[in-house]
Each structure stands twice: as C-alpha cells, then as structure tokens.
C-alpha positions as CSV (number, residue, x, y, z in Angstrom):
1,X,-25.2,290.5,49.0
2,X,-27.3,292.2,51.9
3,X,-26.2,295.2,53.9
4,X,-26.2,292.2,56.6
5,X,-23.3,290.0,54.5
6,X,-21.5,292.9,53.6
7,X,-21.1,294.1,57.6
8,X,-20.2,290.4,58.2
9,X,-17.9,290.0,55.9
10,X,-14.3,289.8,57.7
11,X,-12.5,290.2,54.1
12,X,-14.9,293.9,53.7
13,X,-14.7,294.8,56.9
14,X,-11.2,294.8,59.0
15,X,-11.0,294.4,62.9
16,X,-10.0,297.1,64.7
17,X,-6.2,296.7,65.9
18,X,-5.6,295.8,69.4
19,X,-4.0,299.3,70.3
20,X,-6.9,301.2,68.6
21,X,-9.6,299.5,70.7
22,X,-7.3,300.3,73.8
23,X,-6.8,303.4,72.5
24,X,-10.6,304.7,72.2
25,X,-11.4,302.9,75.2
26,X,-8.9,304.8,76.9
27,X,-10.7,308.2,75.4
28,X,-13.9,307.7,76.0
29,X,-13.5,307.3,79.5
30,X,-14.2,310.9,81.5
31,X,-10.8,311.1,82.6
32,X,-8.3,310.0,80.3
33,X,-4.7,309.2,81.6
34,X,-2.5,311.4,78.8
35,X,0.6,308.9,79.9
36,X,-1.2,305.6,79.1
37,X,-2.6,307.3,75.1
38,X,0.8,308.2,74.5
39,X,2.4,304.9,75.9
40,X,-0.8,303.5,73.6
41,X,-0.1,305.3,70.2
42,X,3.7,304.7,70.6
43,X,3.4,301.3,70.6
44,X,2.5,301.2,67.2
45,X,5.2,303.0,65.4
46,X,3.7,303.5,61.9
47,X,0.3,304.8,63.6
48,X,2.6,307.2,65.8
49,X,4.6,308.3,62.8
50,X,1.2,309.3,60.7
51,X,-0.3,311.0,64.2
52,X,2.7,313.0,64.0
53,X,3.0,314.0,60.4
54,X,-0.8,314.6,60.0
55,X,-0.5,316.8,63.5
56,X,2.6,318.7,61.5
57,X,0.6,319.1,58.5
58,X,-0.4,322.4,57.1
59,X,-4.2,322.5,58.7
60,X,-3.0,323.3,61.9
61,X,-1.1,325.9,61.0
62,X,1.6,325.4,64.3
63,X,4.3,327.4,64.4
64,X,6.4,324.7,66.2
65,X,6.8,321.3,64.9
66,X,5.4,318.8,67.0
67,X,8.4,315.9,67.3
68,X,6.3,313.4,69.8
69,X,3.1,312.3,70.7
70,X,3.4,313.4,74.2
71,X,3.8,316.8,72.6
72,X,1.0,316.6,70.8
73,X,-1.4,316.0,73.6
74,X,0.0,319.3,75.2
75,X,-0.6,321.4,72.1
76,X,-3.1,320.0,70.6
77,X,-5.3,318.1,72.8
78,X,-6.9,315.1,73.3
79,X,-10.4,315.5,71.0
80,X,-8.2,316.5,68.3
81,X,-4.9,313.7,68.7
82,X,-8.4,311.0,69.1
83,X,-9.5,311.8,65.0
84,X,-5.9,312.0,64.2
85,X,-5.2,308.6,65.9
86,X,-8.5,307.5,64.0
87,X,-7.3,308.7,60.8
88,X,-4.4,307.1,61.0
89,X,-5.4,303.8,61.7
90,X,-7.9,304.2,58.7
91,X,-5.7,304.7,56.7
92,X,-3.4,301.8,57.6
93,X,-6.5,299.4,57.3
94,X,-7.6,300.7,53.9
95,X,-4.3,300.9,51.6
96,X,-5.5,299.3,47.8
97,X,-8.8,299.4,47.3
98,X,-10.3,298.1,43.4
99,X,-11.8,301.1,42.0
100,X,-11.0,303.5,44.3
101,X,-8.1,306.4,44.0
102,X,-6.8,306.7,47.3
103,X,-5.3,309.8,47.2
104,X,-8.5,311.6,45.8
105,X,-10.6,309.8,48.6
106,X,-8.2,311.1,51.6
107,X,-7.7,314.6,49.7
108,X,-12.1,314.9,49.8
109,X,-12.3,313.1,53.4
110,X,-9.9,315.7,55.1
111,X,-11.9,318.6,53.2
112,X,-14.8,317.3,54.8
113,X,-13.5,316.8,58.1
114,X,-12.2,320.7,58.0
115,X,-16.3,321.4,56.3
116,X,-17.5,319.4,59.0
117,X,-15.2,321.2,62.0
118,X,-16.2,324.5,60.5
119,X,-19.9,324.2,60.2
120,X,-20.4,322.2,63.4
121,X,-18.7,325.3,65.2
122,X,-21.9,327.3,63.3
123,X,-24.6,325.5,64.8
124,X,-22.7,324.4,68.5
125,X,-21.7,320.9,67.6
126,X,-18.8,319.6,69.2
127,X,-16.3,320.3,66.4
128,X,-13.9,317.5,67.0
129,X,-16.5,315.0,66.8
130,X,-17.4,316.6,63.9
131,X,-13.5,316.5,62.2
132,X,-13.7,312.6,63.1
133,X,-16.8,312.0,61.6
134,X,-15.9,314.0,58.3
135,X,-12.7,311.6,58.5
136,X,-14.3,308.6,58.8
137,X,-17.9,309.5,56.9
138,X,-17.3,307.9,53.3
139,X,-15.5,304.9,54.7
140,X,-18.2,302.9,53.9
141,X,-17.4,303.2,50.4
142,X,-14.3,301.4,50.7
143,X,-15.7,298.3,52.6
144,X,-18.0,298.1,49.6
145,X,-15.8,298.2,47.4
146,X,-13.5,295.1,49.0
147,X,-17.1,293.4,49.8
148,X,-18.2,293.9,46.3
149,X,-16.2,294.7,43.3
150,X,-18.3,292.9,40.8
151,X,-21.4,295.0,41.2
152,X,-19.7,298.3,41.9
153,X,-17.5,298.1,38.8
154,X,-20.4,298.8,36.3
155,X,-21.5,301.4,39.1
156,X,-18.5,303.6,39.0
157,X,-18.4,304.2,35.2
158,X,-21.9,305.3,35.3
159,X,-21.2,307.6,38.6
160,X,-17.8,308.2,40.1
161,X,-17.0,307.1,43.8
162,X,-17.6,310.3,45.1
163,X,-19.8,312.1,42.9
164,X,-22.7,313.7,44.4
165,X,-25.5,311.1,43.7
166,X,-23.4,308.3,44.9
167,X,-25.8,307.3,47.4
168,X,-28.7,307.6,45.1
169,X,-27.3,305.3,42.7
170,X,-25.8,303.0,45.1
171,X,-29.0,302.9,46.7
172,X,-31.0,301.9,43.7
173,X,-28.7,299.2,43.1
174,X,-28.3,297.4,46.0
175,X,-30.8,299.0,48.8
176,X,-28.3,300.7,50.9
177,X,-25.6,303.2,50.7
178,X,-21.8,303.9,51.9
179,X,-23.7,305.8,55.0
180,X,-25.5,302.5,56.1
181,X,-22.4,300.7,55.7
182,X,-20.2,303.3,57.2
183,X,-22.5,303.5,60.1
184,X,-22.1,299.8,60.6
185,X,-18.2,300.1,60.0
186,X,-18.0,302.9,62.6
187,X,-19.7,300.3,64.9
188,X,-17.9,297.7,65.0
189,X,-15.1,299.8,65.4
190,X,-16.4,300.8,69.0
191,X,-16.9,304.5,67.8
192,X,-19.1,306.7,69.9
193,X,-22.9,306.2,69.2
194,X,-23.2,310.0,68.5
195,X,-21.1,309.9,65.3
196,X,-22.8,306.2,64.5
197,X,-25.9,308.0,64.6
198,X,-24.3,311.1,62.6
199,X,-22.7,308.2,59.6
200,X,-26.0,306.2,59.4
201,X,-28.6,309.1,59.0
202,X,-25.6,312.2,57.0
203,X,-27.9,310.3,53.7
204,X,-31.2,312.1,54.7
205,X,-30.3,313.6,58.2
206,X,-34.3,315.0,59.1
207,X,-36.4,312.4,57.1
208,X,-38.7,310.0,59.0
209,X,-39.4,312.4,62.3
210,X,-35.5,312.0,62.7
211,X,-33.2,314.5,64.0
212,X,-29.8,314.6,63.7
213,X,-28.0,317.9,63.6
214,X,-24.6,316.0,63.4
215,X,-25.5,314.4,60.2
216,X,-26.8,317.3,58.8
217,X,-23.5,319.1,58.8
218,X,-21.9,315.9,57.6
219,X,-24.5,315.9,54.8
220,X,-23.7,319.9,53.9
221,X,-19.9,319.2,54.5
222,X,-20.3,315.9,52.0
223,X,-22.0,318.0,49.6
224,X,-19.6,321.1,49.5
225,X,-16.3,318.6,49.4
226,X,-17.8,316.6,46.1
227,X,-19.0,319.5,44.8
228,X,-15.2,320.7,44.9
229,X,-14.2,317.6,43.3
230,X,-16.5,318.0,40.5
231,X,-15.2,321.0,40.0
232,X,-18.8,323.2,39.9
233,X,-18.9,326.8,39.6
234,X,-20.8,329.1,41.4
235,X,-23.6,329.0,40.0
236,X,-23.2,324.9,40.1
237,X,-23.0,325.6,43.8
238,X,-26.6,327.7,43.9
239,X,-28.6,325.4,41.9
240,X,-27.3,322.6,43.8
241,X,-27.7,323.5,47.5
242,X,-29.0,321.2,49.5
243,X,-31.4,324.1,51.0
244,X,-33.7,321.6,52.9
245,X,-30.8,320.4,55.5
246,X,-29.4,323.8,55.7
247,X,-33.0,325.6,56.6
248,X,-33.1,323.0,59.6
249,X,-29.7,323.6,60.8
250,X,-30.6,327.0,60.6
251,X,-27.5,327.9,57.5
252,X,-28.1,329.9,54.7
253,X,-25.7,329.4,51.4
254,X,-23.8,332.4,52.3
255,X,-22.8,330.6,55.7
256,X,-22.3,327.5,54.0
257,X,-19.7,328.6,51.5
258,X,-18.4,331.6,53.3
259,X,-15.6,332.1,50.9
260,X,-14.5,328.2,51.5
261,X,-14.1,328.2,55.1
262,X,-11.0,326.3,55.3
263,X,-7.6,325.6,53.5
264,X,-8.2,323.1,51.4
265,X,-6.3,319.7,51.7
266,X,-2.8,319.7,50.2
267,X,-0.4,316.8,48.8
268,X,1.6,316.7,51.2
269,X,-1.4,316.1,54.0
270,X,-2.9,313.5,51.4
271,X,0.5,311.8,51.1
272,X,0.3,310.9,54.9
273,X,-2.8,308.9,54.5
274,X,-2.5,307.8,51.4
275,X,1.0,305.9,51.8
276,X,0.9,302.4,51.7
C-alpha cells in the first residue's frame, strides 16, 4: 500500500468529529468567542469529561481543581484547553489499536508534548503549538497500524513501536514513515499548517535546504521521550545525541536534558487517554 492508500483509507484514517472541526475552526479564528468553545466542547460529554481530567492532571500542577470547561478557559487559556481538546478527541478516535500498547504510547506522547513545550520555550517557539504537536506527533503510527497490520507485525518484533529507529526501519520497508503519515493525518484533520509542516519534516527537520525549527524540537523531544522508554543511561544519552539538529537549533546536550526538564507522565494522566 502507498503512503497515498494509506491516507485514503477511511478504515486507517478516522474523520474528524463534527464538534472538533467546529471546534478548531472556532480557534483559529483571531478572535475566538470563549462562550461558543465551551458551548462546543460541552456538547460532547466524554470529550469534556477528558478536557477536564487531563486539565486536573498532575502537569499543571493547579492548586484549584478545575470542575468546568468554562473554568478552564479562565485559568488556563485557550492555546493550552485547544491541545487538550485535541488530545482528547485523539484519544477517543484511537482506542484498540493491533500491536500497539496504548498506555505506553499516551505515557511517551505526553512526555513529548511536556519535551516539546520545554524546548520550544529554549529556542522562542510558540510553546503551546509545540505541546499539541508533541501530542499528536506519533499519531501516524497508529493509522499504520489500522492501515496495515500485516506488514507491520513482522516489523515490530524486529523494532518496537516507539523505539528510536522506528522511522528508519519503517522507512526501509515501505518508503515512508509515521511522520509522513502523521503529517497527512494532521491534515485532514484541519490542523494548522505550521505543525503539518512541524509532523511531516520532525524525521530529518534541516535536510534538503529545509528549515523547520518546530520539527527540530519535535525531533529532539521524540528522541529524549524514546530514549526514556528504552531505558538508556547516561552515557546511552551522550553517544546517542542527535547533535546535528540540536547545533541548528542552537542546544547543546546540557540544555537538552537539563536534569529532565519536566515531570514525567504519570498513571493516572495516561489513564485519561488511554480509557476506552
């Protein structure tokens, strides 16, 4: 199947729902009406219910719970509801996916969206797009996996889902990667074309005379997450630095793992995505 099939395929790929298109319309224009998103998101009660528990969660760190979405908005804003609202309907699209552990895959995309927010605050990037993008980065690898089980089964014994030379393999295979087909994904999903451009190139974010300081931190947040997953040590870390994306970005390993710049994700924040 071509990278074309694949994006085409309505059994890979789910339409957006009704109230997220409404929804991200309703963002991206320059003045959003607060009253119509929260009259949006609460029309959808198990989308409402995540936003909440995901805005309660232990990464912001609030010291009053937030009991409506309304509320939200006033503590927490409207960038920052948007990539909750995002991950939420994610999540409800993607539940079972053949070969895939769903709690490990939310548990390493919200440790790269916190990667993400913390290194795009390093080099000026607008830090909630950058959250969203970590969100949403490796969701290509579960639209392959509906699109394609039969080829990716041999696949993930020889390299896990989210081990670091995923796209390398995946790649060889079949000529594309989960960043093509998340870039696609994000798409058709009416995402901004800034973190479109940021999924399709986070592969190899400066090859070909291209320029994408977006996708470079989603490539160095990527990198730091899996490498957290596999486990590696220190020196793991050092003889694995992706040096060339960090030395156009302008980060040196010491910025880059910074004692782990954020809290890394928890149960009880995977649980929210990861329920069926």
């Amino acid at each position: 199947m071509t990278l074309t099939e694949l994006l085409a395929s309505k059994a890979a790929l789910p339409s957006i729902p009704k109230v997220i298109a409404l929804l991200l319309n309703e963002l991206d224009r320059d003045e959003p009406e607060l009253r119509k998103v929260s009259q949006l998101i609460n029309t959808d009660p198990v989308l409402a219910t995540r936003l909440l528990q995901l805005a309660n969660s232990a990464q912001f760190q609030l010291s009053n719970k937030i009991s409506s979405v309304s509320e939200a908005l006033a503590l927490m804003g409207l960038n920052q509801v948007k990539a909750l609202a995002t991950a939420a309907a994610i999540a409800g699209a993607f539940t079972a996916i053949p070969g895939i552990d769903m709690r490990q895959f939310w548990r390493y995309s919200l440790n790269t969206a916190k990667l993400a927010r913390a290194l795009g605050g390093m080099v000026r990037q607008s830090q909630p797009a950058a959250f969203t993008a970590g969100l949403i980065h490796a969701t290509g690898e579960l639209v392959m996996h509906l699109g394609l089980p039969d080829a990716l089964e041999p696949l993930d014994q020889q390299v896990p889902p989210l081990g670091l030379k995923r796209a390398v393999a995946e790649r060889k295979l079949l000529g594309f990667c989960y960043a093509d087909v998340g870039a696609g994904f994000a798409r058709s999903w009416r995402f901004p074309q800034p973190i479109v451009d940021a999924l399709e190139h986070q592969y190899a974010p400066f090859e070909n005379d291209v320029y994408e300081p977006m996708a470079g931190v989603l490539h160095l947040a990527a990198w730091r997450a899996r490498a957290w997953e596999a486990n590696y040590d220190e020196q793991d870390l050092i003889d694995n630095f992706p040096d060339v994306v960090a030395l156009a970005l302008g980060i040196d390993i010491d910025m880059a793992l910074q004692q782990d710049p954020i809290d890394w994700t928890t149960k009880a924040e995977v649980a929210v995505l990861a329920a069926g």
